[in-house]
N, C-alpha and C positions, 0 to 999 in steps of 0.2 A: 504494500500500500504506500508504504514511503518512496520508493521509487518512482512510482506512476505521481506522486504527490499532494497526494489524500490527508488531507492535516488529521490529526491522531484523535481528534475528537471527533473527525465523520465513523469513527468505527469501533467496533472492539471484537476481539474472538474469546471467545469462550470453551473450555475445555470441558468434557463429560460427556456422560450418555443425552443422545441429543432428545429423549424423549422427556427425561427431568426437567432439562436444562430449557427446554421453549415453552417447559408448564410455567417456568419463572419470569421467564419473557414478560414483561410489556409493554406497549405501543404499538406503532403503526413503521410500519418498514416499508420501503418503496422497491426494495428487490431483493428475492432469495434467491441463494443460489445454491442448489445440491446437487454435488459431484462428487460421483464418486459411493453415494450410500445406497441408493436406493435399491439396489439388489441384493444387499447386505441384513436384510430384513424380512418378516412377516407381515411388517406391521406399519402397511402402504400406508391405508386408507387412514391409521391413527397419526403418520406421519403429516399427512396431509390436511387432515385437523386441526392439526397442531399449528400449522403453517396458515392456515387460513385464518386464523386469529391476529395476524399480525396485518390484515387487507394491504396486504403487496399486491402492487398494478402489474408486477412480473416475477416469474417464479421460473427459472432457467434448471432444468434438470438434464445432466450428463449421465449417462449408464449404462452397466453390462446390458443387454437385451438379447433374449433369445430371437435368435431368425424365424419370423414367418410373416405372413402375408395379413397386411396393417391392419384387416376388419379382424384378427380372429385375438383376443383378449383373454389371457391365460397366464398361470406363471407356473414356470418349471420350479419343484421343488431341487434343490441339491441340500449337499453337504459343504461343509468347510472349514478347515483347521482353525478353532477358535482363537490358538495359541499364537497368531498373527494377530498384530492389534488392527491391522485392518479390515482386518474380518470380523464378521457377526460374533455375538456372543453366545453361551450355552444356556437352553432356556433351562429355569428353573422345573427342577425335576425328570431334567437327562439324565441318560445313562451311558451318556457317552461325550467327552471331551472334543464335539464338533459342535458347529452350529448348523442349524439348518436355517433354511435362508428361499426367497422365492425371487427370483428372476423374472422380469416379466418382460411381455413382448411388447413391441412397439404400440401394439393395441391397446393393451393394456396398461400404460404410459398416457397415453391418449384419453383414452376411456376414464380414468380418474382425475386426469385436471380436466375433462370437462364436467363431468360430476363438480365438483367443486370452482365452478365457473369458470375457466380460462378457457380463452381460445388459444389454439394449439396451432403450433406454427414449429416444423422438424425442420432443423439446418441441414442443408444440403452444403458440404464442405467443399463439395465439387466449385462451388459458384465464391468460395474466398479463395481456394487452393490450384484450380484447376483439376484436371485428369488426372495427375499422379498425388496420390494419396499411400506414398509409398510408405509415410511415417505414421497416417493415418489406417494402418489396414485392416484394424477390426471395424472402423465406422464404413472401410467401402465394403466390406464383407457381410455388412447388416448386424453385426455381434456386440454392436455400440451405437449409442444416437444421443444427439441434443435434442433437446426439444425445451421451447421457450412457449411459457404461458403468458398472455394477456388480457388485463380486464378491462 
């Protein structure tokens, strides 16, 4: 942020589980941005709850996405080594030191910021990047997407 030159008082980050951490939240935000988590979880639609309390006019979501064809809304269950802090946590009362976690498709990405009012608008990286997306290859491979919501 100091780089780009954001004086320190437009911001602050906050450490913790981000379900606690946005119950404590409050105000009004003009843009969320989540990258990076949202496959990381079960628990979209509470994520999104959460986030809707704060009436952001933009809500920018970057994420794993399972490939399929944009009307079908689902989410792959996996597993995933809890013991990476970037991964999901172990819900209470496993029996097993992973997390499970839901992946969801492009549809389903879609499908819930508009439930919760945004229009949805998917970056196409082709139109900043050109054709070679040679660094980008999971977003030309459909295994990644932006998607920016607006109200």
């Amino acid at each position: 942020m100091r780089v780009c030159g954001i004086p320190s008082n437009r911001y602050s980050f906050l450490c913790g589980d981000v379900f606690e951490a946005a119950r404590n939240l409050t105000g009004v935000f003009d843009t969320v941005f989540c990258f990076g988590f949202f496959y990381h979880t079960l628990r979209h639609a509470e994520l999104l709850m959460l986030i809707n309390r704060f009436q952001a006019s933009v809500l920018i979501v970057d994420t794993k996405v399972i490939p399929s064809s944009i009307a079908e809304a689902s989410f792959h269950l996996l597993r995933e080594p809890a013991n990476d802090e970037g991964n999901g946590s172990v819900l209470s009362g496993a029996v097993t030191d992973e997390a499970i976690v839901g992946v969801p498709t492009l549809g389903a990405v879609i499908t819930l910021l508009d439930y919760f009012g945004y229009g949805v608008e998917v970056v196409d990286w082709t139109n900043y990047l050109g054709d070679d997306l040679t660094d980008l290859a999971d977003y030309a491979k459909g295994e990644r997407t932006t998607i920016i919501g607006h109200r």
